[in-house]
C-alpha positions in Angstrom: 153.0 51.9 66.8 152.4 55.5 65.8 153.6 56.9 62.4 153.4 60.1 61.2 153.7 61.7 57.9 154.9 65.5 57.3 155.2 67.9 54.5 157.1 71.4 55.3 156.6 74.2 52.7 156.9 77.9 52.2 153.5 79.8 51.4 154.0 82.3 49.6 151.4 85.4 50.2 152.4 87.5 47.6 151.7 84.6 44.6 149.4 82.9 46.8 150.8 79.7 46.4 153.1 76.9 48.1 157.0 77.3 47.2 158.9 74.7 46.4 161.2 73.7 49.5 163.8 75.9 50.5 167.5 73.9 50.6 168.2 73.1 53.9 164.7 72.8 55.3 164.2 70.4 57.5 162.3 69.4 60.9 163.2 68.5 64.2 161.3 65.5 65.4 160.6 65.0 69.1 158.2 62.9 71.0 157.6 62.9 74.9 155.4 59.9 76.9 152.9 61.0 79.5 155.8 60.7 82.1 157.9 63.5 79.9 160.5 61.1 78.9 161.7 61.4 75.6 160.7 58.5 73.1 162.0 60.1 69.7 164.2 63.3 69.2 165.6 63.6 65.2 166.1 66.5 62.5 164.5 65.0 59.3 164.5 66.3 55.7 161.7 68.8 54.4 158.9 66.0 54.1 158.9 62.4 55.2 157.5 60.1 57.5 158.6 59.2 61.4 157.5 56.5 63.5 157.6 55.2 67.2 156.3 52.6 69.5 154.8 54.1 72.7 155.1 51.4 75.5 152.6 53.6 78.0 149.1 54.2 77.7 148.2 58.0 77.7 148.8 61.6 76.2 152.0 61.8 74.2 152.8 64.8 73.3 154.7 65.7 69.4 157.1 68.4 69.1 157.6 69.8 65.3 160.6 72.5 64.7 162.0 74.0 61.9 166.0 73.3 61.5 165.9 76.6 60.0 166.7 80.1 61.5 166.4 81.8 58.4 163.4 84.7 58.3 160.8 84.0 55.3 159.8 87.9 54.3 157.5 86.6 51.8 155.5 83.5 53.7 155.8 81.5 56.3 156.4 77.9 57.3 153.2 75.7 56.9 153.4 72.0 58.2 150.9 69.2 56.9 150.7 66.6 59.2 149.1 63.4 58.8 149.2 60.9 62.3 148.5 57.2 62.5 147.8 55.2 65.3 148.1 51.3 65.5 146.7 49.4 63.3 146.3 51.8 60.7 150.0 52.4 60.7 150.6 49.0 59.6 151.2 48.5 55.7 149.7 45.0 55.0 150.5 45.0 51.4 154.0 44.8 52.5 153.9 42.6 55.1 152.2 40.4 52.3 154.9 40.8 49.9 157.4 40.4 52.6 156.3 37.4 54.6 154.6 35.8 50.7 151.0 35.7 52.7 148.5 34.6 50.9 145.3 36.6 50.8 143.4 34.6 54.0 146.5 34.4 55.8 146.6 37.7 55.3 143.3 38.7 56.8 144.2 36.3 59.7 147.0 38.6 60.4 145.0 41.7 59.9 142.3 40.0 62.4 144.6 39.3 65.0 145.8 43.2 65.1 142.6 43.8 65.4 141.9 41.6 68.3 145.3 42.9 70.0 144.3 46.4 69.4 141.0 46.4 70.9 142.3 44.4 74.1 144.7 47.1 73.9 142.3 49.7 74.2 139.8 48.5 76.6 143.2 47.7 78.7 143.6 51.5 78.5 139.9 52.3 79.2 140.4 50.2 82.4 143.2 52.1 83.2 141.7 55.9 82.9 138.8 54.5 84.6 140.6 53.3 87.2 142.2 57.1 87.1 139.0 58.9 87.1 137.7 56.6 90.2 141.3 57.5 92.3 140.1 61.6 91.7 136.1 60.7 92.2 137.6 59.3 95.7 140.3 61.6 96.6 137.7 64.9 95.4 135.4 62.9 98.1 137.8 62.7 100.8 138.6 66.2 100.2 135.4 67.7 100.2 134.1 65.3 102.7 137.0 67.1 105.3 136.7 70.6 104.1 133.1 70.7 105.0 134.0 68.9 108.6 136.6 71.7 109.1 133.9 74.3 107.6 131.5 73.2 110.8 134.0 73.3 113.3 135.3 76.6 112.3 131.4 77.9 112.3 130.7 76.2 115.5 133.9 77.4 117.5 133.1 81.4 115.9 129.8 81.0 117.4 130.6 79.8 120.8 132.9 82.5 120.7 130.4 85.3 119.6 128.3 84.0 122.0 130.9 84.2 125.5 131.9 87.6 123.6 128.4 89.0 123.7 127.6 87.7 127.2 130.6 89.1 129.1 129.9 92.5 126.8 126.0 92.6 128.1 127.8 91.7 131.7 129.5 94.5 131.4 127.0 96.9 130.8 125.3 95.5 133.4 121.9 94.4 130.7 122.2 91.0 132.6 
């Protein structure tokens, strides 16, 4: 679960200081997974708070623009952004009031998160490692036939610089 928190404001240069949002403000919220499918695309107001669930381990990438077209002569846009990522994006104080936990049922819960995130993350370590072993092995393979084709190249060039060379010392008559 990843939320994220924004804040969209107008900086002002010539008071040196934020303005209060402009009406009509807004951002346009979109979120691609590492295979470039979208996972979130919404306008939201001027500040708030968005949130997603990834279901694929890896690089997702956040898009932030402004619903606005409208030219600021005296700032420009500034964007505070504030991202969290799984367990941290959990609010246990209202899970508690929610669910009526009690305080060690409570930590239970938050200890079981815990547990799920970090199998979670060494499930996704596994997986870049497994990445990084398919490049080690494919860069091997590669390099492995570029230096075959590297020797063959130098070895035919010479058996040809060497037939060349003979027939030219042939026919000069040096041999």
């Amino acid at each position: 679960m990843v939320v994220g928190n924004y804040k969209v404001q107008v900086y002002d240069y010539s008071v040196k200081d934020y303005l209060p949002s402009a009406p009509g403000l807004g951002m346009f919220v979109e979120v691609r997974d590492p295979e470039h499918e979208i996972v979130l695309s919404r306008t939201y107001a001027a500040e708030g708070r968005f949130t997603f669930t990834s279901h694929l381990a890896g690089e997702h990438v956040v898009c932030l623009h402004s619903n606005s077209t409208a030219w600021f002569s005296s700032g420009q846009l500034r964007v505070h952004l504030d991202i969290q990522v799984g367990e941290h994006a959990v609010d246990y104080s209202q899970i508690q009031a929610k669910d009526k936990l009690s305080e060690l049922q409570l930590r239970i819960r938050q200890l079981l998160d815990q547990v799920e995130q970090i199998t979670k993350e060494q499930n996704y370590q596994r997986y870049r490692e497994e990445r990084f072993r398919q490049t080690s092995e494919s860069t091997n393979q590669r390099v492995l036939w570029w230096s075959i084709a590297q020797t063959l190249i130098l070895l035919l060039t010479g058996f040809w610089q060497m037939r060349h060379l003979k027939s030219f010392f042939e026919a000069k008559k040096l041999v």
